[in-house]
C-alpha positions as CSV (number, residue, x, y, z in Angstrom):
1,X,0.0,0.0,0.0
2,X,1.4,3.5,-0.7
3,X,2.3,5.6,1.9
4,X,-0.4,7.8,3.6
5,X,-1.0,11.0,2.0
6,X,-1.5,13.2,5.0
7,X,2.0,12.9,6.6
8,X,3.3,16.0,5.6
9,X,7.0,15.0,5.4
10,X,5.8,12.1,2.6
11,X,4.0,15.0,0.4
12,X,6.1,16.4,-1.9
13,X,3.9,17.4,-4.5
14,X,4.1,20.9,-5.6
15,X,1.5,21.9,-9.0
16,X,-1.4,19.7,-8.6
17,X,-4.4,19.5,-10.5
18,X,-8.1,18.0,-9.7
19,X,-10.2,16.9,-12.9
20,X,-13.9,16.0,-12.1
21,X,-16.9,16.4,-13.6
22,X,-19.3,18.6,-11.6
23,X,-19.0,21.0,-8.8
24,X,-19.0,19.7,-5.5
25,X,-17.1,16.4,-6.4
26,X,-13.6,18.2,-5.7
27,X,-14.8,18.7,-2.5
28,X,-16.5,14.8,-1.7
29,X,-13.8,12.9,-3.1
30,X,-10.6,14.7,-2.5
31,X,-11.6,18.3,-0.2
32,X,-9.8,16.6,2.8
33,X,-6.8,16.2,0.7
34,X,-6.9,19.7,-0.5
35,X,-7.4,20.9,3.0
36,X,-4.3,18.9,4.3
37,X,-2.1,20.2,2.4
38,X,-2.7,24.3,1.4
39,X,1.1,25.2,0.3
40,X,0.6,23.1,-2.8
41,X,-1.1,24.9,-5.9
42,X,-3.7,23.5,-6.4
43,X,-5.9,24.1,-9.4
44,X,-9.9,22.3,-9.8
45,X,-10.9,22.3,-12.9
46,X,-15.2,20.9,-13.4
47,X,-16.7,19.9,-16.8
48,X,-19.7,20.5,-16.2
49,X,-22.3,22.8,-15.0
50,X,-20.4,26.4,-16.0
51,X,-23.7,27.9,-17.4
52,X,-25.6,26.9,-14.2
53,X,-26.4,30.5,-12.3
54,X,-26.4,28.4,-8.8
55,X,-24.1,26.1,-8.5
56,X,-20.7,28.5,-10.9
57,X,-20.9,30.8,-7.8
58,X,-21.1,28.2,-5.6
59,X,-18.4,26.4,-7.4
60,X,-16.1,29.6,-7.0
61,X,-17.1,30.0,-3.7
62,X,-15.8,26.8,-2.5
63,X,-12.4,27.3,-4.9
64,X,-11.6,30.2,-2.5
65,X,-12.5,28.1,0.8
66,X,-10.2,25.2,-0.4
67,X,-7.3,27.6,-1.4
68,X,-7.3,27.1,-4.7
69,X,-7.7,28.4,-8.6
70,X,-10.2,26.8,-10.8
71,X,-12.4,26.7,-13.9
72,X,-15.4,25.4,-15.5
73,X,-16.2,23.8,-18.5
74,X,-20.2,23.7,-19.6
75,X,-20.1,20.0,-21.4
76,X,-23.8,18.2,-21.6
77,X,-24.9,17.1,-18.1
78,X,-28.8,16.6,-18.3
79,X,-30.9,13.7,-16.7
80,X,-30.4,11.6,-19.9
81,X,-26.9,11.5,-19.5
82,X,-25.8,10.8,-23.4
83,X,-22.5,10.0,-23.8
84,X,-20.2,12.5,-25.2
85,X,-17.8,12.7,-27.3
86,X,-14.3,11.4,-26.4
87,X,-12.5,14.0,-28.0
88,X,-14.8,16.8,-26.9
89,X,-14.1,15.5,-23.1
90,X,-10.5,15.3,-23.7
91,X,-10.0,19.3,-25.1
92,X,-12.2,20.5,-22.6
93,X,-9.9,19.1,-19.9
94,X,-6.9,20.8,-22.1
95,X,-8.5,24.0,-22.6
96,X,-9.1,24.1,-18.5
97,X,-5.9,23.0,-17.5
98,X,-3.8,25.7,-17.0
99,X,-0.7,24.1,-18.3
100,X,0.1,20.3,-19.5
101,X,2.4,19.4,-16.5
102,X,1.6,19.0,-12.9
103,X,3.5,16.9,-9.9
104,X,0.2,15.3,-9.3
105,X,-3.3,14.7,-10.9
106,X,-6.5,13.6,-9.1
107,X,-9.5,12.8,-10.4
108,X,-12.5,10.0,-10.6
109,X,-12.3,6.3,-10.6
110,X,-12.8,4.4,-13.5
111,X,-16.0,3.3,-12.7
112,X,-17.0,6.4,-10.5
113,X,-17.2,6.9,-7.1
114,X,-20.6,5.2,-7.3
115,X,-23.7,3.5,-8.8
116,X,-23.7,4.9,-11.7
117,X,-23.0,8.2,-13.3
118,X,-21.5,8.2,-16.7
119,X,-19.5,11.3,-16.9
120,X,-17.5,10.8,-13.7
121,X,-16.0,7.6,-15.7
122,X,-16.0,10.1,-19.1
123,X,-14.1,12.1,-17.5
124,X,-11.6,9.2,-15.6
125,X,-11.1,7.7,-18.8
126,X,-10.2,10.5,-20.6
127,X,-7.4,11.6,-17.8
128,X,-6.1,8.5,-18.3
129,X,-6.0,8.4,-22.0
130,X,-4.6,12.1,-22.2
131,X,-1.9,11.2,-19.7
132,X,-1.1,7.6,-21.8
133,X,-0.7,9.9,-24.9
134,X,1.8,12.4,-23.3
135,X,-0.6,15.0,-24.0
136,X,-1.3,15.4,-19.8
137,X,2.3,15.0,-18.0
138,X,2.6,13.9,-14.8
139,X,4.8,11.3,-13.0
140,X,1.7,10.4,-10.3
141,X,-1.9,9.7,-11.3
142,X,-4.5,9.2,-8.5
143,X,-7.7,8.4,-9.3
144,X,-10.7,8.5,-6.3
145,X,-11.0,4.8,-4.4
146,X,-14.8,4.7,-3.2
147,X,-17.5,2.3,-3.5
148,X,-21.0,1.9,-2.9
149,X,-21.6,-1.8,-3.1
150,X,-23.6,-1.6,-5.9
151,X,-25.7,1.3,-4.8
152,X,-26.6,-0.5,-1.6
153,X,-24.6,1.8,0.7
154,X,-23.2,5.0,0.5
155,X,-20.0,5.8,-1.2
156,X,-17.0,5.0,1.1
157,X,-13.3,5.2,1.0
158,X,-11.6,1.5,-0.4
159,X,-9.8,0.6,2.8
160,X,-7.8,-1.7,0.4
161,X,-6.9,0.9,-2.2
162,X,-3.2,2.0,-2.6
163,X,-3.4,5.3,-0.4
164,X,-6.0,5.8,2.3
165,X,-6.1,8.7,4.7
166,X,-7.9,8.9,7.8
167,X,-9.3,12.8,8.3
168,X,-8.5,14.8,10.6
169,X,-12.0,15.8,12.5
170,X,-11.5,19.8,12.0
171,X,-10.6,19.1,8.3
172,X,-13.5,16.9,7.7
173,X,-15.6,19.7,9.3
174,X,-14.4,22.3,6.7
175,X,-15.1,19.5,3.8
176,X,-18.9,19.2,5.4
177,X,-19.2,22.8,5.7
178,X,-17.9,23.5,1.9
179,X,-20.8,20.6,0.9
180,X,-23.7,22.5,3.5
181,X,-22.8,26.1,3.8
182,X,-21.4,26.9,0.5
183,X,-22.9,24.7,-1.7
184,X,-26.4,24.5,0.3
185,X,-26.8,20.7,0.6
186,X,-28.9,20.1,3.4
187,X,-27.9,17.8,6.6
188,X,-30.4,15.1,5.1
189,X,-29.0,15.0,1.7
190,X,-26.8,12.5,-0.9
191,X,-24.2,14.8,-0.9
192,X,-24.1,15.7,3.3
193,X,-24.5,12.4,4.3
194,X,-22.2,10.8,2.0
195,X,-19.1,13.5,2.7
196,X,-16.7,10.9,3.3
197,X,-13.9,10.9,6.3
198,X,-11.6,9.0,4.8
199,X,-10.6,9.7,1.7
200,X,-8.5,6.9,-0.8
201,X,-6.7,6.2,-4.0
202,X,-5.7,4.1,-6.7
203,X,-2.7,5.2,-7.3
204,X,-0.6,5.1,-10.8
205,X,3.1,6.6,-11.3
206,X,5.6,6.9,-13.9
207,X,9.3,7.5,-12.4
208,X,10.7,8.3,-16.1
209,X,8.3,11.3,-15.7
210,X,9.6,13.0,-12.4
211,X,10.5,16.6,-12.2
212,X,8.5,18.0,-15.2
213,X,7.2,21.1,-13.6
């Protein structure tokens, strides 16, 4: 298993960049992370959901709580869930990024965080892919370890998975408060009741790629 992300003398990660698909998963699935670790630059980056006049403020509301720069793309996301295109997902992750080179990227699992939303795999495919044809650099991948059996239980952190962090209780509270306060989900919901307190990875590196930023 890989070593435990929130022991500050094992982070060493310097540009990193978060790739998901909607505002408010930066927060669920890697927030803690974020939180643990505020003298990395971190940049969030969201395909979706950039022409929706509640949750873009929200979005950029919870960019400044987490200490970070972000942007949003405005690819399909309606209650049909089509799939898109695998080039459009790919440049809209390009034309976000800031740059092509980070220390470290994070984003979904390959077959989401749970059951079943098609562009939070979109979106971990296409990472992949981009990173796989040198177009995204990086030397360390990590892609969010969660599972809902199924959709029988609420998404939780793989205990199994190569990193797993254990949060802090005030950084856990900041992570709920981003999901209640800022982005207005109430106690009851998904999203509050799922925020997770451990937070884990699968993780993929590539030691001919170190020291690209």
């Amino acid at each position: 298993m890989a070593a435990m992300q929130g022991n500050p003398q094992l982070w060493h990660f310097k540009r990193c960049a978060v790739i998901v698909a909607h505002p408010d998963d930066e927060t669920l699935w890697t927030g803690g992370t974020i939180l643990l670790h505020p003298d990395s630059k971190w940049h969030i980056i969201t395909l979706c959901r950039a022409g929706d006049d509640d949750r873009a403020p929200k979005f950029a509301r919870a960019l400044e709580a987490l200490g970070a720069s972000g942007a949003m793309g405005d690819l399909d996301d309606g209650p049909e869930q089509n799939p898109l295109k695998t080039n459009d997902v790919q440049q809209t992750i390009l034309d976000l990024l800031p740059c092509d080179r980070f220390d470290l990227v994070l984003t979904h699992g390959r077959w989401g965080e749970y059951k079943y939303h098609r562009r939070h795999e979109e979106v971990a495919h296409a990472v992949m892919a981009l990173r796989e044809s040198g177009r995204l650099l990086t030397p360390e991948l990590r892609l969010f370890a969660y599972e809902d059996k199924g959709g029988k239980t609420l998404p939780r952190a793989v205990r199994d998975a190569d990193s797993f962090l254990e949060l802090p209780q005030n950084i856990w509270q900041k992570k709920y408060e981003i999901i209640t306060k800022i982005y207005g989900f109430t106690d009851t919901s998904f999203e509050a009741t799922t925020t997770p307190k451990q937070e884990a990875f699968w993780v993929f590196r590539d030691t001919s790629k170190t020291n690209l930023v």
